[in-house]
C-alpha atoms as an extended CHARMM CRD file, in Angstrom:
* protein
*
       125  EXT
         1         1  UNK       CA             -7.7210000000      -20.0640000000      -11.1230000000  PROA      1               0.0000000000
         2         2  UNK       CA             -5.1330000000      -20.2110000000       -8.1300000000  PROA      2               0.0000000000
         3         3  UNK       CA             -0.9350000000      -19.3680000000       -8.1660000000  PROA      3               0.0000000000
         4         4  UNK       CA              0.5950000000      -20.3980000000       -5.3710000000  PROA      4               0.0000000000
         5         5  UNK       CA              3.8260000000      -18.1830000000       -4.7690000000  PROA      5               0.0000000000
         6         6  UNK       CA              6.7330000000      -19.3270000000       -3.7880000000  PROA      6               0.0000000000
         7         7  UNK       CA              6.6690000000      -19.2890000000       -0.0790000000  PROA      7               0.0000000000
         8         8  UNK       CA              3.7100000000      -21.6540000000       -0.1860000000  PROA      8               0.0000000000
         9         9  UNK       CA              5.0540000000      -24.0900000000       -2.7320000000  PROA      9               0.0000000000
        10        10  UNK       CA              8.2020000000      -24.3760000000       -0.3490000000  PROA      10              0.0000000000
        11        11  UNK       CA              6.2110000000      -24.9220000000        2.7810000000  PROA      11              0.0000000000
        12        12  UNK       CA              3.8960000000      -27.3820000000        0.8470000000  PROA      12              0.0000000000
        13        13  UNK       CA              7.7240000000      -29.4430000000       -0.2380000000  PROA      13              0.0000000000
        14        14  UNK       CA              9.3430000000      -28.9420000000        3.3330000000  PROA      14              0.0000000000
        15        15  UNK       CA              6.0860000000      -30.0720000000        5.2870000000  PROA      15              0.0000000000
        16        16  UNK       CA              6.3320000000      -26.8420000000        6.9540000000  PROA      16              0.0000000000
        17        17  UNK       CA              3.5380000000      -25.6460000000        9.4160000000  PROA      17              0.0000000000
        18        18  UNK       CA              0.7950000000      -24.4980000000        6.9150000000  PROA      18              0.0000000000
        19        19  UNK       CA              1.4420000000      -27.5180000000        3.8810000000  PROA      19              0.0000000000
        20        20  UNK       CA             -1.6820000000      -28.5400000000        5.0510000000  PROA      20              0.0000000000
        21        21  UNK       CA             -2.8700000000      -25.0060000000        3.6710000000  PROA      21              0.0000000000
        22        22  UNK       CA             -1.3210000000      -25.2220000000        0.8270000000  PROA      22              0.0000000000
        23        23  UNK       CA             -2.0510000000      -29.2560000000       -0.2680000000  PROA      23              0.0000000000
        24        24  UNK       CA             -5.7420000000      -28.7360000000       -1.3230000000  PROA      24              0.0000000000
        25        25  UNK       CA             -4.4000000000      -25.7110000000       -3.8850000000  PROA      25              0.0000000000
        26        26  UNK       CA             -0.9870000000      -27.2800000000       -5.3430000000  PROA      26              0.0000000000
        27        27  UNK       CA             -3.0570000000      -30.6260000000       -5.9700000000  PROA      27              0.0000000000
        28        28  UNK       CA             -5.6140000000      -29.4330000000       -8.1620000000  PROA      28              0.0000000000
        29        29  UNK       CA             -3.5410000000      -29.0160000000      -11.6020000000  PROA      29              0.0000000000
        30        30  UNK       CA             -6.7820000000      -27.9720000000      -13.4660000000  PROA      30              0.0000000000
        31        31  UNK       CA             -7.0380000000      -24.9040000000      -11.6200000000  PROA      31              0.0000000000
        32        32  UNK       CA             -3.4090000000      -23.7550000000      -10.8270000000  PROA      32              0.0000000000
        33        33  UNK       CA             -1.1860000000      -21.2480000000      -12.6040000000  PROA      33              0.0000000000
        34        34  UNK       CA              2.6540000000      -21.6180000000      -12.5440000000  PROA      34              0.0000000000
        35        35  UNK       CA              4.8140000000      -17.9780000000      -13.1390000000  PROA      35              0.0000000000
        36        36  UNK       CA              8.1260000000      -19.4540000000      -14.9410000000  PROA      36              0.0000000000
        37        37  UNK       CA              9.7330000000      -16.8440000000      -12.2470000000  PROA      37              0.0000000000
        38        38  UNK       CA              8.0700000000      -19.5310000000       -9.0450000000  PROA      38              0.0000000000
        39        39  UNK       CA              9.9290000000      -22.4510000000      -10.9490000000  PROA      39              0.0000000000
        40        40  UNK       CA             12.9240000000      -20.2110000000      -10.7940000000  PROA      40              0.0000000000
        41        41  UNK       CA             12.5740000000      -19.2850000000       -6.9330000000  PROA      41              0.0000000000
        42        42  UNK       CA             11.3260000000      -22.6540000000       -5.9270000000  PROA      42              0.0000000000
        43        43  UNK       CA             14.4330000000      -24.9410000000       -7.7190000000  PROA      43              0.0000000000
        44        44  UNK       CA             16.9730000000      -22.4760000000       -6.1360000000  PROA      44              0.0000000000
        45        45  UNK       CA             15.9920000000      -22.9930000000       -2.9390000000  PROA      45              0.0000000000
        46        46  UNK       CA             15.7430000000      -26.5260000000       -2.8620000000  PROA      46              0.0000000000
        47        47  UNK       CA             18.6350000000      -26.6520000000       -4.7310000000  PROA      47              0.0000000000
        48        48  UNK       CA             20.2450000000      -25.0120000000       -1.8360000000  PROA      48              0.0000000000
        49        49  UNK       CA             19.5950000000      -26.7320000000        0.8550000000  PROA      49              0.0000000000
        50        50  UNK       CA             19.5310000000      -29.9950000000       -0.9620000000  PROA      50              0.0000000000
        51        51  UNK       CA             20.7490000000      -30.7910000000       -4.3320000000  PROA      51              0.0000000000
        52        52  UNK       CA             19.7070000000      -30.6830000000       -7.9370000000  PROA      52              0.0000000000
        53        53  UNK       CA             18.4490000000      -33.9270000000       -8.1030000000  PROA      53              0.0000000000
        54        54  UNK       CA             15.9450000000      -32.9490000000       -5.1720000000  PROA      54              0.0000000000
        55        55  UNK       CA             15.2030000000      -29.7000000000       -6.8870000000  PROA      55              0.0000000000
        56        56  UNK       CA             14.0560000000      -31.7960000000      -10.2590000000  PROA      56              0.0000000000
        57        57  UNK       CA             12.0570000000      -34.0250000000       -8.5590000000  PROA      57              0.0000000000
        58        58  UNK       CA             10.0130000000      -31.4330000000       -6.5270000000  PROA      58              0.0000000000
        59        59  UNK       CA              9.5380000000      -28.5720000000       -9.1420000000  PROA      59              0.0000000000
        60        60  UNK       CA              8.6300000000      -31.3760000000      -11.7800000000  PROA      60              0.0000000000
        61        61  UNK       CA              5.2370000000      -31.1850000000       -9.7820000000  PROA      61              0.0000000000
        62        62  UNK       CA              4.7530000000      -27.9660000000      -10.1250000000  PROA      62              0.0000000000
        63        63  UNK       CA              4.7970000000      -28.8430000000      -14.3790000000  PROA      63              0.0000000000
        64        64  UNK       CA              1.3590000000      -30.0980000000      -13.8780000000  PROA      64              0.0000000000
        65        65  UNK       CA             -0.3580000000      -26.8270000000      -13.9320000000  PROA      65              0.0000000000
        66        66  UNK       CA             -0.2550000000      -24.1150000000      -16.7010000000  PROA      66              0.0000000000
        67        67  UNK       CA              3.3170000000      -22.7170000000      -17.0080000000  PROA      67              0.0000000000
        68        68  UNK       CA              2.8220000000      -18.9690000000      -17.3480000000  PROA      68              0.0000000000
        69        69  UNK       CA              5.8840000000      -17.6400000000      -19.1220000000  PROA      69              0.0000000000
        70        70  UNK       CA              6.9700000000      -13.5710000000      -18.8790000000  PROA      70              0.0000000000
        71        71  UNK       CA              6.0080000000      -11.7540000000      -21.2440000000  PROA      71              0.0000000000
        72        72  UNK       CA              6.3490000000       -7.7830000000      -22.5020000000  PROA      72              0.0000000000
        73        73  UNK       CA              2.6100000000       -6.9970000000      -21.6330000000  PROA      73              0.0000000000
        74        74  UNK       CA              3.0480000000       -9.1830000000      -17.9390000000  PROA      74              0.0000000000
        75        75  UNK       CA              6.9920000000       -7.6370000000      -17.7430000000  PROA      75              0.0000000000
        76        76  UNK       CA              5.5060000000       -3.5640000000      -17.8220000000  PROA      76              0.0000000000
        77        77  UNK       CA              2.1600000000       -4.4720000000      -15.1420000000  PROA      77              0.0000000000
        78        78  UNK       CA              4.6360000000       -6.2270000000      -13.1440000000  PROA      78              0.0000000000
        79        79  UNK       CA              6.6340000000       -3.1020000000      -13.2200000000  PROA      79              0.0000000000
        80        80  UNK       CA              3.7310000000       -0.5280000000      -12.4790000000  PROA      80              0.0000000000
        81        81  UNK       CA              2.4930000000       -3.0570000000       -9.5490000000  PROA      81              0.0000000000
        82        82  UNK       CA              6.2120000000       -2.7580000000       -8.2660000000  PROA      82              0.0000000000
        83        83  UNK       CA              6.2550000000        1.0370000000       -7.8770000000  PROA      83              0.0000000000
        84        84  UNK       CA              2.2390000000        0.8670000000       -6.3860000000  PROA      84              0.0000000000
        85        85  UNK       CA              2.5030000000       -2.1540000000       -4.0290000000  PROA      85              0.0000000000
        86        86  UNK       CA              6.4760000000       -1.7370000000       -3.5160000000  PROA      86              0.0000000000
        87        87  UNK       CA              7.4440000000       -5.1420000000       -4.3540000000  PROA      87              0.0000000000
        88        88  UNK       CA             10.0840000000       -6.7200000000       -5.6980000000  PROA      88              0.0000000000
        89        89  UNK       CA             10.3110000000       -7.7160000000       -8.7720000000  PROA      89              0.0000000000
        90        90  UNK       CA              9.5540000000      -11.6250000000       -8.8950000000  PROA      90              0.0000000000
        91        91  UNK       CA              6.9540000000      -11.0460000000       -6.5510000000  PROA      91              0.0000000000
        92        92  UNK       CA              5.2490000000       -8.3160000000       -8.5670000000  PROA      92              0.0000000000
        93        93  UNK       CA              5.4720000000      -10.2540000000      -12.0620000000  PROA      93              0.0000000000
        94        94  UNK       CA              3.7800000000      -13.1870000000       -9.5450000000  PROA      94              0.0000000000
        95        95  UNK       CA              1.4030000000      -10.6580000000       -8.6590000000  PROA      95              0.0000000000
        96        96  UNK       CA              0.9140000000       -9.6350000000      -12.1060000000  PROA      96              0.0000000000
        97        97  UNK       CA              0.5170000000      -13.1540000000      -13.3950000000  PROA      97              0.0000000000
        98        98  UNK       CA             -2.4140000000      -13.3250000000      -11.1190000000  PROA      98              0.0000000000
        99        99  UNK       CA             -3.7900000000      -10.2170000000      -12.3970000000  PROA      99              0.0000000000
       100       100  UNK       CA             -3.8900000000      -11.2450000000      -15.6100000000  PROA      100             0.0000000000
       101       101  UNK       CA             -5.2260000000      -14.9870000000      -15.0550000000  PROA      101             0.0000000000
       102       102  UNK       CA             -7.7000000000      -13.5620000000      -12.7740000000  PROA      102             0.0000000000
       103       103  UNK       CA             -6.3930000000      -15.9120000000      -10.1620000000  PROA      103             0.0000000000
       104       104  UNK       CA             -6.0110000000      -16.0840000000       -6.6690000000  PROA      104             0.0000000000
       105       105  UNK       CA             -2.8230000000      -15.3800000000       -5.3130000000  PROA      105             0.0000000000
       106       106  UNK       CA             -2.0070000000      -18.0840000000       -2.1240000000  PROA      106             0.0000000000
       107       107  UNK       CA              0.9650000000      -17.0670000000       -0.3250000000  PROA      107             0.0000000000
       108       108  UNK       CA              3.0310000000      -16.5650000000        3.1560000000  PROA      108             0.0000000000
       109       109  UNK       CA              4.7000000000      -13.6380000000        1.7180000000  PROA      109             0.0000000000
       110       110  UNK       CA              3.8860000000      -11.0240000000        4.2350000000  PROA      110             0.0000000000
       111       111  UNK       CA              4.4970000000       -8.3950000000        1.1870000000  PROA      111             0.0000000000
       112       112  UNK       CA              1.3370000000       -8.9790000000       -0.3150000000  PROA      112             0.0000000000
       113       113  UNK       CA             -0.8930000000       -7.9960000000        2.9300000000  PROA      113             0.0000000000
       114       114  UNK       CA             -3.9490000000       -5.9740000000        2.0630000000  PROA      114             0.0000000000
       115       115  UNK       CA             -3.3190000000       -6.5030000000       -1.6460000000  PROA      115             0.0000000000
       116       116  UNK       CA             -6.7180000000       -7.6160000000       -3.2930000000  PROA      116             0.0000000000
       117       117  UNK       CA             -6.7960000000      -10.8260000000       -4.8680000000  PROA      117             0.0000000000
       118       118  UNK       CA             -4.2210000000      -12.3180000000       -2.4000000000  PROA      118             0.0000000000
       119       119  UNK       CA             -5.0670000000      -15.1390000000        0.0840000000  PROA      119             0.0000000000
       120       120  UNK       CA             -2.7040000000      -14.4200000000        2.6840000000  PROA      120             0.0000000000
       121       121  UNK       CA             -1.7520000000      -16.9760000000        5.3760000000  PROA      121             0.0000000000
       122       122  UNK       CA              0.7770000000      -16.2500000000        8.1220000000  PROA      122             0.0000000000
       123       123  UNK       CA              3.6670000000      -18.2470000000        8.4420000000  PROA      123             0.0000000000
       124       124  UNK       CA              4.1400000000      -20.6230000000       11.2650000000  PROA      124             0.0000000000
       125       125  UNK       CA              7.1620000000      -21.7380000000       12.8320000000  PROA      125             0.0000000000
């Protein structure tokens, strides 16, 4: 199982540096795990810089994998994995997602260096 956080899903929809990174991963629906919280981060962003329309039409795609809602159990690891890893909070219930999915966490997020389970990749410019 893979999550992609949101720093990848936004270079995979801008055609940043490292989409190609990020294609194989968002393209495989079967295997992919979307936090509610990504859909959140992700629409916002596009939103703006673009519009809503935009920000429909791109986070629709990430509605192909399983949508991982927050719940009470996922809201107190996130918590505890904020105050060990010193995240914030969306990415620590993104971390905790993964935890609990026993997934692979892809991201550019420079936050989660050194964190096990993560598949860092630096970001390009």
């Amino acid at each position: 199982m893979i999550i992609v956080d949101s720093s990848g899903w936004l270079e995979y929809f801008i055609e940043g540096p490292n989409a190609g990174v990020f294609e194989p991963v968002v393209s495989d629906p079967e295997s992919l795990i979307v936090p509610t919280i990504t859909i959140y981060e992700v629409f916002k962003q596009i939103a703006r810089r673009t519009n809503d329309a935009e920000a429909i039409t791109l986070t629709s795609l990430m509605l192909k994998g399983k949508i991982a809602d927050l719940d009470t159990a996922t809201s107190v690891d996130a918590a505890r994995i904020s105050v060990e890893n010193h995240l914030g909070m969306a990415d620590s219930i993104i971390l905790a997602t993964a935890k609990l999915y026993r997934a692979i966490l892809w991201t550019q997020d420079s936050d989660f260096i050194g964190i096990q389970g993560v598949e860092y990749v630096a970001a390009r410019n």
